[in-house]
C-alpha positions as YAML, in Angstrom:
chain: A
units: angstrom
residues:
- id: 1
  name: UNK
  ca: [140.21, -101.72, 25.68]
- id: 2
  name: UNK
  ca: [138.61, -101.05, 29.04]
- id: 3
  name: UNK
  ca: [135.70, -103.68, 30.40]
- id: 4
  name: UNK
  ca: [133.29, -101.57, 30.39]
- id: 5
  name: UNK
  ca: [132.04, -97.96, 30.17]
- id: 6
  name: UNK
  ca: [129.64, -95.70, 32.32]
- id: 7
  name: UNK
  ca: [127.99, -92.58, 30.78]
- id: 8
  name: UNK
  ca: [126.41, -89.14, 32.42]
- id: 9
  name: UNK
  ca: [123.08, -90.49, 29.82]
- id: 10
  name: UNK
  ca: [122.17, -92.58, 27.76]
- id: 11
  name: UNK
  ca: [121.59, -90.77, 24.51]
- id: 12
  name: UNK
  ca: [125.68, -91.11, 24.91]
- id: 13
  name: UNK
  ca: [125.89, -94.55, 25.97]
- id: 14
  name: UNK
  ca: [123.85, -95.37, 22.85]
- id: 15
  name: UNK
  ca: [126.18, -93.53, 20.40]
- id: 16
  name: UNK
  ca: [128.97, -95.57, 22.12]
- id: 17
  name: UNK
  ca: [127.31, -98.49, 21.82]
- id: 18
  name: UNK
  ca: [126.74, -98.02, 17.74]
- id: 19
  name: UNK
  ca: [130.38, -96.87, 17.14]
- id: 20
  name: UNK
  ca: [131.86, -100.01, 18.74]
- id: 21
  name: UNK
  ca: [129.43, -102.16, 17.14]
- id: 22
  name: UNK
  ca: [130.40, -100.52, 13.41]
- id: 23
  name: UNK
  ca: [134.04, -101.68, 14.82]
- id: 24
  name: UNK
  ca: [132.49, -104.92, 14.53]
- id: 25
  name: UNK
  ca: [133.07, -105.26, 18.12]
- id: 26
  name: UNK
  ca: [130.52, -106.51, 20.92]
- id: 27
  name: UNK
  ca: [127.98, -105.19, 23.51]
- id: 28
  name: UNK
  ca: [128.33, -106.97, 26.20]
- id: 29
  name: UNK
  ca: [130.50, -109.90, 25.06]
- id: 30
  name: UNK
  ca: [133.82, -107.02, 24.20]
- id: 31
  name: UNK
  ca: [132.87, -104.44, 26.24]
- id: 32
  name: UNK
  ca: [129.43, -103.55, 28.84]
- id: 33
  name: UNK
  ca: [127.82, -100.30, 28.39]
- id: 34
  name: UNK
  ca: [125.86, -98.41, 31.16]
- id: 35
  name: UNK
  ca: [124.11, -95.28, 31.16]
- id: 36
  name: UNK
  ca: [122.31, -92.79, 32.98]
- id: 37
  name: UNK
  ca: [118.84, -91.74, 33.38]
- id: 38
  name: UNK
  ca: [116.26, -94.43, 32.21]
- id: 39
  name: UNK
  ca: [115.72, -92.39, 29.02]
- id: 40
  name: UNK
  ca: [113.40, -94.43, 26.14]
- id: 41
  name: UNK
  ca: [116.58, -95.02, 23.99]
- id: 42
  name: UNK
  ca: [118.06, -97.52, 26.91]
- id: 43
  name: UNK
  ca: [114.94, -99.56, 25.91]
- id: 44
  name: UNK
  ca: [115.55, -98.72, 21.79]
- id: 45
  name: UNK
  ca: [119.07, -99.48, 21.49]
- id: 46
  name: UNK
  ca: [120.49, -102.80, 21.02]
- id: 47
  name: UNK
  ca: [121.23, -104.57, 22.84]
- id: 48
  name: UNK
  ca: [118.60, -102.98, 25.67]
- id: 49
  name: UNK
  ca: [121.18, -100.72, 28.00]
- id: 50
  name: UNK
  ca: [121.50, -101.09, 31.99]
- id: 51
  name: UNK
  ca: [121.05, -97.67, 33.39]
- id: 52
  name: UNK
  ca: [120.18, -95.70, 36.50]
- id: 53
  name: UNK
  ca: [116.66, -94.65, 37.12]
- id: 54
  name: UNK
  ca: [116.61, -91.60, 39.79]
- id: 55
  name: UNK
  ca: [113.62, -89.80, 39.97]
- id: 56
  name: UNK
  ca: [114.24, -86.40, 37.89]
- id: 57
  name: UNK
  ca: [111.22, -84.69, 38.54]
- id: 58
  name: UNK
  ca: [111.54, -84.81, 42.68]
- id: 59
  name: UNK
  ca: [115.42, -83.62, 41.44]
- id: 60
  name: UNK
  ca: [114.12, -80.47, 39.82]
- id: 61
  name: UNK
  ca: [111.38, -80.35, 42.29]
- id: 62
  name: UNK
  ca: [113.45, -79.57, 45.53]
- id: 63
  name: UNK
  ca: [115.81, -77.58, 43.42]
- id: 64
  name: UNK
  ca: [113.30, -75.00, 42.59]
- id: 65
  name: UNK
  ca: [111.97, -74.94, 45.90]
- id: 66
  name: UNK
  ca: [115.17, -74.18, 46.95]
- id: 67
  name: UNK
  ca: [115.77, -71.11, 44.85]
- id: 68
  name: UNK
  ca: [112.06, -69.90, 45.40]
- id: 69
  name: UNK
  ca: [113.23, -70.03, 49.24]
- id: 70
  name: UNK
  ca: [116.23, -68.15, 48.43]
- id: 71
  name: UNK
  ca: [114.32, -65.35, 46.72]
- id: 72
  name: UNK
  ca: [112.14, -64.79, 49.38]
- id: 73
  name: UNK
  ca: [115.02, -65.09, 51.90]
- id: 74
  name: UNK
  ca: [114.00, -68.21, 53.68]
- id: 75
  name: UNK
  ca: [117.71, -69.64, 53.31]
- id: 76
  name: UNK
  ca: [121.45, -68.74, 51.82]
- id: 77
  name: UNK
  ca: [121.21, -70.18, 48.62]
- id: 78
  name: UNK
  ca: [125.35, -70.71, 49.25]
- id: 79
  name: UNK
  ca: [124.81, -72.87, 51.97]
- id: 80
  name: UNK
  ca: [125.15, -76.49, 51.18]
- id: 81
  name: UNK
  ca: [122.64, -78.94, 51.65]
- id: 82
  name: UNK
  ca: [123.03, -82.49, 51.28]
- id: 83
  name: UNK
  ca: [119.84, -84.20, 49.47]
- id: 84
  name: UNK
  ca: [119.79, -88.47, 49.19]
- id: 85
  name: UNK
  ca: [117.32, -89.26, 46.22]
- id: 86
  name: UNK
  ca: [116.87, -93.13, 46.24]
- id: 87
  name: UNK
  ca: [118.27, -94.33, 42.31]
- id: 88
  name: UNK
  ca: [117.73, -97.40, 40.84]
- id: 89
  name: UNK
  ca: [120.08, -100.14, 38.57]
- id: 90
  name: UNK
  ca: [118.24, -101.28, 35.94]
- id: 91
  name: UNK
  ca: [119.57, -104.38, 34.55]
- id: 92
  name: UNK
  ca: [119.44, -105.17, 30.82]
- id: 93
  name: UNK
  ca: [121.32, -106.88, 28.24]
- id: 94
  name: UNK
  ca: [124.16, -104.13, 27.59]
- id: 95
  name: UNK
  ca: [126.14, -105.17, 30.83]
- id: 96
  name: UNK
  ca: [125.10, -108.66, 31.30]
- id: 97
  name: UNK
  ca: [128.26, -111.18, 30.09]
- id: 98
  name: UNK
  ca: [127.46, -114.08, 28.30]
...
């Protein structure tokens, strides 16, 4: 059984989080649980889950604004740009060892 476990959200990491507790095992004593997105369910689920907060909307922000450029031929949507949005650990009980 791995340590812990990292998910892409954390509608999943909840779901993982039930099916090893109907195994009657642990969050975070058997195994920590992290997720991705600062969703409401990390703050519904228990225990609370630690997950990354990144800021979606400036996300989808610049991406449009990059495809609007592309339309109007301001830049080649196939060149690669490299974008640094500041994220966030937020530490609750789903990771935290007793």
């Amino acid at each position: 059984m791995p340590d812990g476990a990292f998910f892409s959200n954390d509608m999943s990491a909840a779901g993982f989080i039930t099916g090893v507790q109907d195994l009657g095992m642990k969050v975070p004593d058997d195994v920590a649980v992290v997720g991705f997105n600062n969703d409401i369910t990390s703050r519904i689920v228990k225990p609370n889950l630690t997950t990354i907060n990144y800021p979606a909307n400036e996300l989808g922000t610049m991406a449009t604004n990059h495809i609007i450029d592309h339309l109007q031929g301001v830049n080649n949507l196939y060149v690669t740009n490299q974008v640094v949005l500041k994220s966030d650990l937020i530490v609750r009980e789903s990771s935290i060892r007793h």
